[in-house]
DSSP file (Angstrom, degrees, kcal/mol; ACC not computed):
  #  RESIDUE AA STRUCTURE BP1 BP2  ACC     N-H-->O    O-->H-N    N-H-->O    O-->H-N    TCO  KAPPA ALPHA  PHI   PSI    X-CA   Y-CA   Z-CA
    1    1 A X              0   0    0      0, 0.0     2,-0.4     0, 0.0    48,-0.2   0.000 360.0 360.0 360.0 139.4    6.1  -15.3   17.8
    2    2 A X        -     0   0    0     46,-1.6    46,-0.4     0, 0.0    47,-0.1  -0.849 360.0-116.0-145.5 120.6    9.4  -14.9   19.5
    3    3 A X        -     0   0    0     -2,-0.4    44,-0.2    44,-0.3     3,-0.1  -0.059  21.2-175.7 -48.1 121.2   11.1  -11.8   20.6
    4    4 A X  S    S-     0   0    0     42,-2.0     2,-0.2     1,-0.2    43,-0.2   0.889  70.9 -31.9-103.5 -34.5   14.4  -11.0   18.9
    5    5 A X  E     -A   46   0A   0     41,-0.7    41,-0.6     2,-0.0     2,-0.4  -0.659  47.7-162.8 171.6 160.2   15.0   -7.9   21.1
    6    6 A X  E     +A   45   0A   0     39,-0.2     2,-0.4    -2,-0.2    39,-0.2  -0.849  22.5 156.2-126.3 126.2   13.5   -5.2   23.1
    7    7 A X  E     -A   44   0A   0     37,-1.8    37,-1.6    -2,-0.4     2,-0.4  -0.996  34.4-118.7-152.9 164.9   15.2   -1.9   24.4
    8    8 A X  E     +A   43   0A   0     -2,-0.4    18,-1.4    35,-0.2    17,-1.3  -0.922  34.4 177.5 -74.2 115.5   14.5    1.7   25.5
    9    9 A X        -     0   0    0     33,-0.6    14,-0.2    -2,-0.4     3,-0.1  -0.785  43.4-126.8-141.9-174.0   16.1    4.7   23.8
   10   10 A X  S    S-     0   0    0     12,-1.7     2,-0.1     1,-0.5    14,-0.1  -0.166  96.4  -6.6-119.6  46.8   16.2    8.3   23.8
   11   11 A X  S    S+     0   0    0     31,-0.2    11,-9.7    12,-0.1    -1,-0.5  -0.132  70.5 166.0 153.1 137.6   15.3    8.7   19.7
   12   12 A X  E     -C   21   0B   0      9,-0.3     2,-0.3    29,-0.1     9,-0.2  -0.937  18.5-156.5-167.5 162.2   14.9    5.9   16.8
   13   13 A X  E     -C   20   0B   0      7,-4.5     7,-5.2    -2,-0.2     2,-0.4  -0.876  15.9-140.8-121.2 144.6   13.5    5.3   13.2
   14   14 A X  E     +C   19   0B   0     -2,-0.3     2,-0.7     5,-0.2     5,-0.2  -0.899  30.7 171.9-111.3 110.4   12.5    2.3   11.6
   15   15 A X        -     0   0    0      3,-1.6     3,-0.3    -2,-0.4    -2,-0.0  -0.897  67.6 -22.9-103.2 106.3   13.8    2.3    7.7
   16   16 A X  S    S-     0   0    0     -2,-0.7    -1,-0.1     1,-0.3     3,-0.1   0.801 125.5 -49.7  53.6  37.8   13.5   -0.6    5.6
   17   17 A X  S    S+     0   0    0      1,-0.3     2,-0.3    76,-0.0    -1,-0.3   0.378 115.2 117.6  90.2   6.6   13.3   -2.9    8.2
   18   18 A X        -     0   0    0     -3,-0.3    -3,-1.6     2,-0.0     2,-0.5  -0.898  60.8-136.9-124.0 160.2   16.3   -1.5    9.8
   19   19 A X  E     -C   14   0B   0     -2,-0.3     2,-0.4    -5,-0.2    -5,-0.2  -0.885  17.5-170.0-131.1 117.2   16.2    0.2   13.3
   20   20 A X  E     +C   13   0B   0     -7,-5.2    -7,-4.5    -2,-0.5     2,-0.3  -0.984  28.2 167.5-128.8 112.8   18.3    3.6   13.3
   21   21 A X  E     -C   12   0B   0     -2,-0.4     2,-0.3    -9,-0.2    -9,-0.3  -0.935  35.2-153.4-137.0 169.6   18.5    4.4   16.8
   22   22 A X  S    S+     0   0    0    -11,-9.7   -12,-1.7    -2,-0.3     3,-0.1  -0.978  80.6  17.9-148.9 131.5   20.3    6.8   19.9
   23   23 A X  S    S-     0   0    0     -2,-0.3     2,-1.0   -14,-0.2     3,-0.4   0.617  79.5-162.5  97.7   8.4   20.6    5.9   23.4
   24   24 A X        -     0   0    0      1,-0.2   -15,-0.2    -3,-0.2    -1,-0.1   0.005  54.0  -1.2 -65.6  80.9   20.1    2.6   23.0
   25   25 A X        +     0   0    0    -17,-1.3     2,-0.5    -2,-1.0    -1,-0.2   0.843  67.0 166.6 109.0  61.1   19.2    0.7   26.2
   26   26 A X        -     0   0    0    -18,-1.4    -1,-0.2    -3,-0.4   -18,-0.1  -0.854  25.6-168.0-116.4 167.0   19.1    2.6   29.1
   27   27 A X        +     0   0    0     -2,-0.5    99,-3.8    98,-0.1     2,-0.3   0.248  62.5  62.3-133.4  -1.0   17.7    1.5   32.2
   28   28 A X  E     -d  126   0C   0     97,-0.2     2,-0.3    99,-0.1    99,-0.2  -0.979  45.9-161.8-129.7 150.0   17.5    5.1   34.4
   29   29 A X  E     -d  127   0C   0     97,-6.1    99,-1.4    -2,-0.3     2,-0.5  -0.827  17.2-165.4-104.5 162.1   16.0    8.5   34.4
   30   30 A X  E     +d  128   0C   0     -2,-0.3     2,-0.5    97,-0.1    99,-0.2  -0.837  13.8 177.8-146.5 107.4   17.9   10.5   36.6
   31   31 A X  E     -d  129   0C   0     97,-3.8    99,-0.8    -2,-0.5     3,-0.1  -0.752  32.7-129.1-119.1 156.2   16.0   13.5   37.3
   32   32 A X  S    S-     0   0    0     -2,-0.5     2,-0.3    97,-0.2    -1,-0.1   0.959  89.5 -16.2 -70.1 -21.6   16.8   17.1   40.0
   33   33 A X  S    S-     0   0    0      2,-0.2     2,-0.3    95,-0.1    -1,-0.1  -0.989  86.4 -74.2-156.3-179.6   13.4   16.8   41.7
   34   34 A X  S    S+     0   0    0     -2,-0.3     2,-0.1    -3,-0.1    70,-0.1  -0.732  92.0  54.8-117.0-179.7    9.7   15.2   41.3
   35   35 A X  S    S+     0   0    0     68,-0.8     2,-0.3    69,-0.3    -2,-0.2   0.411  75.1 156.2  11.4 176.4    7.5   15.9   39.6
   36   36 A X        -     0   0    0     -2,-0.1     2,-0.8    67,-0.1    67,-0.5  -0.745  35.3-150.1 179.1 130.4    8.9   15.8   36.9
   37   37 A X  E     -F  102   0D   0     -2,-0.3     2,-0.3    65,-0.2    65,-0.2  -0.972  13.5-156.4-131.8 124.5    8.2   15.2   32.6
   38   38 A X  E     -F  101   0D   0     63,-1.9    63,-2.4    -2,-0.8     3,-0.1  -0.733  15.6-142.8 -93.6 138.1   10.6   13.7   30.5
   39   39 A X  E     +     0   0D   0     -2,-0.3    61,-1.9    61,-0.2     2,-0.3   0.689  60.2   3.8 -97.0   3.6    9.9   14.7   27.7
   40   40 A X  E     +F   99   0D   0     59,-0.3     2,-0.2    60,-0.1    -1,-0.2  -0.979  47.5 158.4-164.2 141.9   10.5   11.8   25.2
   41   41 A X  E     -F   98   0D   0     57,-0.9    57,-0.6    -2,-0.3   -29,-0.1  -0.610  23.9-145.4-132.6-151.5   11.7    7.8   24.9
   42   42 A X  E     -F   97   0D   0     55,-0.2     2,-1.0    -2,-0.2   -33,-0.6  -0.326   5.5-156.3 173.4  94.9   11.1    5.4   22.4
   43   43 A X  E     -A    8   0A   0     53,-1.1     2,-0.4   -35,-0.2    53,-0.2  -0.662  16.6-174.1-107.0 124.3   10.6    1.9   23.1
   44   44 A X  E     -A    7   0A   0    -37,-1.6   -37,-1.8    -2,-1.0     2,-0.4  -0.715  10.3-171.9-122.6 151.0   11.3   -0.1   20.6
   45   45 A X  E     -AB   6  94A   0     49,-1.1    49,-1.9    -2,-0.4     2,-0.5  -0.871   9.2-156.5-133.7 150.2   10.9   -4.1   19.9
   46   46 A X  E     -AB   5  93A   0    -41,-0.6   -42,-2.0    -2,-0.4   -41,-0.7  -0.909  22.8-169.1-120.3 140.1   12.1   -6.6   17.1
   47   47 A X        -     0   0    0     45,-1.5     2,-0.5    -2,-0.5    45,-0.4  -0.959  25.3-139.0-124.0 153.1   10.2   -9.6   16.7
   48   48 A X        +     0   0    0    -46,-0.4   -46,-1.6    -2,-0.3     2,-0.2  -0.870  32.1 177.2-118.0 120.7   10.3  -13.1   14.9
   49   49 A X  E     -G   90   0E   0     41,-2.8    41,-1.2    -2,-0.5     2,-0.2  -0.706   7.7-170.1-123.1 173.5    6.7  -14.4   13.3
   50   50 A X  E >>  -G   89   0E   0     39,-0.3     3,-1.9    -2,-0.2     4,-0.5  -0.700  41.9 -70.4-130.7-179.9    5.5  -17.4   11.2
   51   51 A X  T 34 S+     0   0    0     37,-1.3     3,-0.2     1,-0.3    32,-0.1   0.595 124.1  57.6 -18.0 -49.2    2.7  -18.5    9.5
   52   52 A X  T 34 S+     0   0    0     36,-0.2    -1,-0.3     1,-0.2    36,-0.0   0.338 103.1  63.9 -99.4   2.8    0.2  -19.1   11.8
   53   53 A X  T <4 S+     0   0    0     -3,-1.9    -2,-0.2     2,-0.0    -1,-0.2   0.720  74.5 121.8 -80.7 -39.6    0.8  -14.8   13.2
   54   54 A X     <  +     0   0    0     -4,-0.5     2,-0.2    -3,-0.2    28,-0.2   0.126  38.9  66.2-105.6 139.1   -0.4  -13.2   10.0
   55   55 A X  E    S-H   81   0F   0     26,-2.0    26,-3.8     2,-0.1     2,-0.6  -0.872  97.3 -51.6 152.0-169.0   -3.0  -11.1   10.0
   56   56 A X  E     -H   80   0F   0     24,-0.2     2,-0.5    -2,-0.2    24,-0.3  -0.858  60.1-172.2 -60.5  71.1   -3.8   -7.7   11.4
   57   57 A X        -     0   0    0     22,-2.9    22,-0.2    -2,-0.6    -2,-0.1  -0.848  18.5-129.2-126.7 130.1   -2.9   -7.8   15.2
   58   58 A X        -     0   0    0     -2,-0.5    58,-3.4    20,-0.2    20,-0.3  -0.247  24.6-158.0 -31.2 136.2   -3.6   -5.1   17.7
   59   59 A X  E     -I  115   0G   0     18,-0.4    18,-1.2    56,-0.3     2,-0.2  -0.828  11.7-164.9-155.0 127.0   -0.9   -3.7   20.0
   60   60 A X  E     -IJ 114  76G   0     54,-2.0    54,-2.3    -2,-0.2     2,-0.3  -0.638   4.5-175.7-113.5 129.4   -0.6   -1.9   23.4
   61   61 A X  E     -IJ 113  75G   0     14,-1.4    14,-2.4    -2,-0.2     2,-0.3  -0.987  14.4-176.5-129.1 147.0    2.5   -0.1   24.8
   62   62 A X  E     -I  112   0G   0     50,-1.9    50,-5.5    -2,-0.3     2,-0.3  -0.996  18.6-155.8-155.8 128.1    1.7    1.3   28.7
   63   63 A X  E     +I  111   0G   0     -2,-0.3     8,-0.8    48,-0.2     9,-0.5  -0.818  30.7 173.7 -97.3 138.1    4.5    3.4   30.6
   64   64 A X  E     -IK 110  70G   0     46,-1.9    46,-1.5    -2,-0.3     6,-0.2  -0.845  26.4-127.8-140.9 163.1    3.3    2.6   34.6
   65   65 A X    >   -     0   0    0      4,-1.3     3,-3.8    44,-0.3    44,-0.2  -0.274  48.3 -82.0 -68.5 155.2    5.1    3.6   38.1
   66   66 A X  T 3  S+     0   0    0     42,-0.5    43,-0.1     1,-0.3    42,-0.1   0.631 132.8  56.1 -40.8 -16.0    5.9    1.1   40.7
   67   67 A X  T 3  S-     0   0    0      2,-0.2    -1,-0.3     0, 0.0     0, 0.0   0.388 125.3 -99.6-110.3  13.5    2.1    1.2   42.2
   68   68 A X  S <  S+     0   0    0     -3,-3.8    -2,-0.1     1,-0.4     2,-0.1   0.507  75.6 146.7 111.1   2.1    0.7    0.3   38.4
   69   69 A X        -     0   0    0      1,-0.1    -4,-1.3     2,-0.0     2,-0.4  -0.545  54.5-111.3 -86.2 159.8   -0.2    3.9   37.4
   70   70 A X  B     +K   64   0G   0     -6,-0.2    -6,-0.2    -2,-0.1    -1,-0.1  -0.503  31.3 176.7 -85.5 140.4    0.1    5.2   34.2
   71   71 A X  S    S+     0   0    0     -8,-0.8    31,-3.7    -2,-0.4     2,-0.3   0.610  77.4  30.7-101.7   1.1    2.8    7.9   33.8
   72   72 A X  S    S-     0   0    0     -9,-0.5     2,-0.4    29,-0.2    -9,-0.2  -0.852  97.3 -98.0-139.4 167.0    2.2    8.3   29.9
   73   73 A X        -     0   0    0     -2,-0.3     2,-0.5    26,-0.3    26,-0.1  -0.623  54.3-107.8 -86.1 144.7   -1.0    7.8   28.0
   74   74 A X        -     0   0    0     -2,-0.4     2,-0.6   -12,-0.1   -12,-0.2  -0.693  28.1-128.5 -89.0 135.2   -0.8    4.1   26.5
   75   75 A X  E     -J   61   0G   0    -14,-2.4   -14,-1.4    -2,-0.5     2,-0.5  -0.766  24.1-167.2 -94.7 101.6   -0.1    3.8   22.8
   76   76 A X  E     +J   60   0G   0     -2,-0.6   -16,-0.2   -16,-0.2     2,-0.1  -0.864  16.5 153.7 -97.2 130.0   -2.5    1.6   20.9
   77   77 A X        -     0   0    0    -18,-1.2   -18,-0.4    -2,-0.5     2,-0.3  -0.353  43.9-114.1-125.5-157.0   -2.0    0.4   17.4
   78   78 A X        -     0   0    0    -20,-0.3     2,-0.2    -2,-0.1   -20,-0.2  -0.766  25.0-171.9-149.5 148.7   -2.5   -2.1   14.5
   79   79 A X        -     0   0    0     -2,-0.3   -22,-2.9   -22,-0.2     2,-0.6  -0.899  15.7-158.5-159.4 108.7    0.9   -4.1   13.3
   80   80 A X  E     -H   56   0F   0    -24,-0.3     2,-0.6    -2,-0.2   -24,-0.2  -0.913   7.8-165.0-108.2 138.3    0.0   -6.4    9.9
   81   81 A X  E     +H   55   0F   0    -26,-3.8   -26,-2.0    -2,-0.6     2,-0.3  -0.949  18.4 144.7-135.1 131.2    2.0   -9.0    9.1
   82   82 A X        -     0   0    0     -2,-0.6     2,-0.6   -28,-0.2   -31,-0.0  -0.854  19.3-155.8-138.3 164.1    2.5  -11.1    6.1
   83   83 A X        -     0   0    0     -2,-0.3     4,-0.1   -32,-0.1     7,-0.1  -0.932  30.1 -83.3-150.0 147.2    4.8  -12.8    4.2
   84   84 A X    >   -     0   0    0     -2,-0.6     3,-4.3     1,-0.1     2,-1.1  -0.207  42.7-106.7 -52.8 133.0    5.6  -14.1    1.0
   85   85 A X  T 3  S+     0   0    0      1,-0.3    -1,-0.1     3,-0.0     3,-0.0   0.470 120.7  42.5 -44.4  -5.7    4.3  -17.5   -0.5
   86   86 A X  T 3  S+     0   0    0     -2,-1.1     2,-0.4     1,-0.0    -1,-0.3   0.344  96.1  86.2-126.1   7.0    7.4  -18.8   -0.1
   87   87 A X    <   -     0   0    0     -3,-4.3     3,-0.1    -4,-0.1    -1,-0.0  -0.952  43.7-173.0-121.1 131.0    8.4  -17.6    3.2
   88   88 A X  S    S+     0   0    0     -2,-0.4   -37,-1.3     1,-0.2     2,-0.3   0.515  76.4  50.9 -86.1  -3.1    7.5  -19.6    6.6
   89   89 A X  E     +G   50   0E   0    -39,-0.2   -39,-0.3    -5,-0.1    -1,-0.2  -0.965  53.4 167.7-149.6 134.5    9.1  -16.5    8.7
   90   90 A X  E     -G   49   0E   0    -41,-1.2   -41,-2.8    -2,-0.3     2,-0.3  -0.581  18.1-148.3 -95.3 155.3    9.0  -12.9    9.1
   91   91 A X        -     0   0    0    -43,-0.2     2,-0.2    -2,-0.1   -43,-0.2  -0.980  17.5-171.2-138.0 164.4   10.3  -10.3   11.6
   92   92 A X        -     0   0    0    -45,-0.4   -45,-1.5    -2,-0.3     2,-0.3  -0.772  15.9-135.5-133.3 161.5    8.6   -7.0   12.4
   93   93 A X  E     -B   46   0A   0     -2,-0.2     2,-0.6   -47,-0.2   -47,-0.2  -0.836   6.8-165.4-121.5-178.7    9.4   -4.0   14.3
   94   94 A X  E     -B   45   0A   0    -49,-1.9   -49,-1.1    -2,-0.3     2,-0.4  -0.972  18.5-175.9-137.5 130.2    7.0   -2.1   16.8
   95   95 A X        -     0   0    0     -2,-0.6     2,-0.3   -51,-0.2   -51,-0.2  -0.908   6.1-167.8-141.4 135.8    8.7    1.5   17.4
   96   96 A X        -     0   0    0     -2,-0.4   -53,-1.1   -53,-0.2   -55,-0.1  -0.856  21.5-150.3-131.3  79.5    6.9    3.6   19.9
   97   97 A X  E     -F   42   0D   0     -2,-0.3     2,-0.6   -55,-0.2   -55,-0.2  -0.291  15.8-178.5 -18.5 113.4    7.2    7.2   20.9
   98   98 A X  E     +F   41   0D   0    -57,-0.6   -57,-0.9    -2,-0.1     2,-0.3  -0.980  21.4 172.9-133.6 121.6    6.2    7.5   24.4
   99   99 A X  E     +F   40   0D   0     -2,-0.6   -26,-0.3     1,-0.2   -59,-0.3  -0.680  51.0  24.3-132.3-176.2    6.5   11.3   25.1
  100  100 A X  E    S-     0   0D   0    -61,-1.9   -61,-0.2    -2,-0.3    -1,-0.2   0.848  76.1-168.3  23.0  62.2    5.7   14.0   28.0
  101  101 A X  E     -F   38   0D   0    -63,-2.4   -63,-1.9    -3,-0.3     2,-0.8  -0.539  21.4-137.9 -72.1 123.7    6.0   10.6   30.9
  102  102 A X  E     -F   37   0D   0    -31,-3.7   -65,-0.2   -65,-0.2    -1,-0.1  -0.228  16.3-149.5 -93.1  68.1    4.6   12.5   33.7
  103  103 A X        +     0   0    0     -2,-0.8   -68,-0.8   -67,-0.5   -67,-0.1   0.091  29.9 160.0 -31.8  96.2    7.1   11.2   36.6
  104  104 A X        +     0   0    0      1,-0.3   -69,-0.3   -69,-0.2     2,-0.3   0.999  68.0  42.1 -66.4 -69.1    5.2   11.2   40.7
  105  105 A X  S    S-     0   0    0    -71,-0.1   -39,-0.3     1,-0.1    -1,-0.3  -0.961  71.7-133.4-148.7  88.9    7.4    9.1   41.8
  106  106 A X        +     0   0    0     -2,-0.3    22,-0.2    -3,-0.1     2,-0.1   0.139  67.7  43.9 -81.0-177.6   11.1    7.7   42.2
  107  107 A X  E    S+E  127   0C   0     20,-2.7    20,-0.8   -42,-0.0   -41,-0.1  -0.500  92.1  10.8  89.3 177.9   11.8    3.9   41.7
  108  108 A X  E     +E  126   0C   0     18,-0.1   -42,-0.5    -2,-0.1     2,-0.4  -0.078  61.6 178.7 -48.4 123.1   11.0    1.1   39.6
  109  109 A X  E     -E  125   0C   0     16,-2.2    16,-1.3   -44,-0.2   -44,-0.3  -0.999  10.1-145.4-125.8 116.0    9.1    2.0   36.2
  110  110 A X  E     -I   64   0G   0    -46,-1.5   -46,-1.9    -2,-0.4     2,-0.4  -0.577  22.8-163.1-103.4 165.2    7.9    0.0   33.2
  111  111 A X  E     -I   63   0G   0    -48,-0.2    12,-2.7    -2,-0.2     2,-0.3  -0.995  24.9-168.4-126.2 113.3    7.3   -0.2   29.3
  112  112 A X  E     -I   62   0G   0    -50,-5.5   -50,-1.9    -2,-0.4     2,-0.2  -0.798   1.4-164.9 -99.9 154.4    4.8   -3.2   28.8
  113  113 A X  E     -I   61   0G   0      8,-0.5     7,-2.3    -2,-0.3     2,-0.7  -0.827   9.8-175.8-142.3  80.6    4.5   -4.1   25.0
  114  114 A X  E     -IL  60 119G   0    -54,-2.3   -54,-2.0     5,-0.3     2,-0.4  -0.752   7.9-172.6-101.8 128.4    1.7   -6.1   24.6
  115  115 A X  E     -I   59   0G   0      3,-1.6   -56,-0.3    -2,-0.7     3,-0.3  -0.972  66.7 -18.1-126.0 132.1    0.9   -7.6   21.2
  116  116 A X  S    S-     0   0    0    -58,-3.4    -1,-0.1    -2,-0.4   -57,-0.1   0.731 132.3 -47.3  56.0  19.1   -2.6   -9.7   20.2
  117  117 A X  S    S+     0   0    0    -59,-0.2     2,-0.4     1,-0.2    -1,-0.3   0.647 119.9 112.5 110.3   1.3   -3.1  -10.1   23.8
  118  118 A X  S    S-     0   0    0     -3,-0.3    -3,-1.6     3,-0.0     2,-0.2  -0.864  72.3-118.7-126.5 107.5    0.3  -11.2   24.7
  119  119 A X  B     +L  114   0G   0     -2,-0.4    -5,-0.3    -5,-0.2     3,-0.1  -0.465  35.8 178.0 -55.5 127.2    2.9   -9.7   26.6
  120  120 A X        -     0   0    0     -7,-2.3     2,-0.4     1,-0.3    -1,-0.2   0.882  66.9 -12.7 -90.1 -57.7    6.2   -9.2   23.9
  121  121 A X        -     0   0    0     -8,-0.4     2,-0.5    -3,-0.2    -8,-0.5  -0.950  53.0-144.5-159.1 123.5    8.1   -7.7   26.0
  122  122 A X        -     0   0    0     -2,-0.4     2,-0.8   -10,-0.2   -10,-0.2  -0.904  16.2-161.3-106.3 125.4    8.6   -5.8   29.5
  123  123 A X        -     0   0    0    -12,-2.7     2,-0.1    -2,-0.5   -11,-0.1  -0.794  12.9-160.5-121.0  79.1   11.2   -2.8   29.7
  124  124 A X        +     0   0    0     -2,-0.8     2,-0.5   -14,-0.2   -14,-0.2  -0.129  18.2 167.9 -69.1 129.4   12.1   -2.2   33.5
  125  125 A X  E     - E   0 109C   0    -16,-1.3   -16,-2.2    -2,-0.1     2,-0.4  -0.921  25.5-124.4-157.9 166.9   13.6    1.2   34.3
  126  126 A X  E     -dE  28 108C   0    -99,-3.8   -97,-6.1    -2,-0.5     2,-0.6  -0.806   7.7-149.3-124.1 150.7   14.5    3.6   37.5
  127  127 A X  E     -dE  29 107C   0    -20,-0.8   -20,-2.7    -2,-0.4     2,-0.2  -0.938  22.9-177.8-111.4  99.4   13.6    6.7   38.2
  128  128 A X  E     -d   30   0C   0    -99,-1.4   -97,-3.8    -2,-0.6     2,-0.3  -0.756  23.1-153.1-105.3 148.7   16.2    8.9   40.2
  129  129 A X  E      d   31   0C   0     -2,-0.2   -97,-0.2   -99,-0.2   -96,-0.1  -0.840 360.0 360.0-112.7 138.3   16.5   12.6   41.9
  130  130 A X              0   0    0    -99,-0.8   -98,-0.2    -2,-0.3    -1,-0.1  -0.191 360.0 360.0-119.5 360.0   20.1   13.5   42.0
């Protein structure tokens, strides 16, 4: 498996393989005070798979704050992938709602994307009061 690319956004769809998204790849929240719940992102990941991927594989996406807590409930799923008898490679997409992130705390914040056991993909982002 190999990562084709990984971003943050503020709304996407996946249609017919194709990724219709808005906001695409920001890397702050910029909120006036904490607490604070945003009420929506959507982190979404492209991937490249082969032969030896296919199957059914479990996959875990987990919003945490700088000290490792979770600021969203973590989104678990099932992702099957197959391919035709005559194709040795596929790509898939994972798209993830991650909604009401209940924000403690300003500073560094992540989106882990963990697929079969494997981290995909990490999606670093900051949390500012202005």
């Amino acid at each position: 498996m190999q990562l084709d690319y990984a971003f943050l956004c503020d709304a996407a769809a996946e249609s017919g393989g194709k990724i219709h998204a808005l906001g695409i790849g920001f890397e702050r929240i910029t909120i006036r005070q904490l607490p604070a719940v945003h009420p929506r992102a959507v982190a979404v990941v492209r991937f490249t798979f082969n032969r030896d991927d296919l199957g059914s594989l479990p996959f875990r996406v987990r919003v945490s704050d700088g000290d490792g807590r979770d600021v969203a409930t973590p989104v678990e799923g099932q992702i099957n992938l197959a391919l035709p008898e005559n194709t040795d490679r596929g790509r898939a997409n994972i798209v993830v709602d991650l909604v009401q992130m209940d924000l403690q705390t300003a500073g560094p914040h992540e989106v882990a994307i963990v697929l079969a056991g494997r981290e995909l993909a990490s999606l670093p982002f900051e949390v500012v009061v202005s």
